[in-house]
C-alpha positions in Angstrom: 0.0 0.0 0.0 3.0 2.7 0.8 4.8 1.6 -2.0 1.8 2.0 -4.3 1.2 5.8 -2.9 4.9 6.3 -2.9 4.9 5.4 -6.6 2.0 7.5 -7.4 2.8 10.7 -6.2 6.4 10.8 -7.5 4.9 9.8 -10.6 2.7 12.9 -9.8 5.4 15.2 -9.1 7.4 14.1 -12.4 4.6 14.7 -14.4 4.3 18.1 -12.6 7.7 19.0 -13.1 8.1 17.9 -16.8 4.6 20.2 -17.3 6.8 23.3 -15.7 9.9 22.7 -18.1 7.6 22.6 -21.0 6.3 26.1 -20.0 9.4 27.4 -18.9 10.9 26.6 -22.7 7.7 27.6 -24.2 8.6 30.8 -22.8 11.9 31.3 -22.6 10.9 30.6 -26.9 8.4 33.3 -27.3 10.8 35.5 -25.5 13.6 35.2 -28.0 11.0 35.0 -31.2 9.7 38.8 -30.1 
């Protein structure tokens, strides 16, 4: 049962973190195109 939630919220957080590097390139992109 721990390892299951373990598992699940680190999976959580990765997706959460890959999400904020897409956005911080998507910026950092339109910042250099303008």
């Amino acid at each position: 049962m721990l390892t299951t939630y373990i598992i699940h919220s680190t999976r959580n957080m990765l997706f959460i973190i890959f999400l904020w590097i897409l956005h911080t390139i998507s910026n950092t992109i339109i910042i250099i195109t303008n």
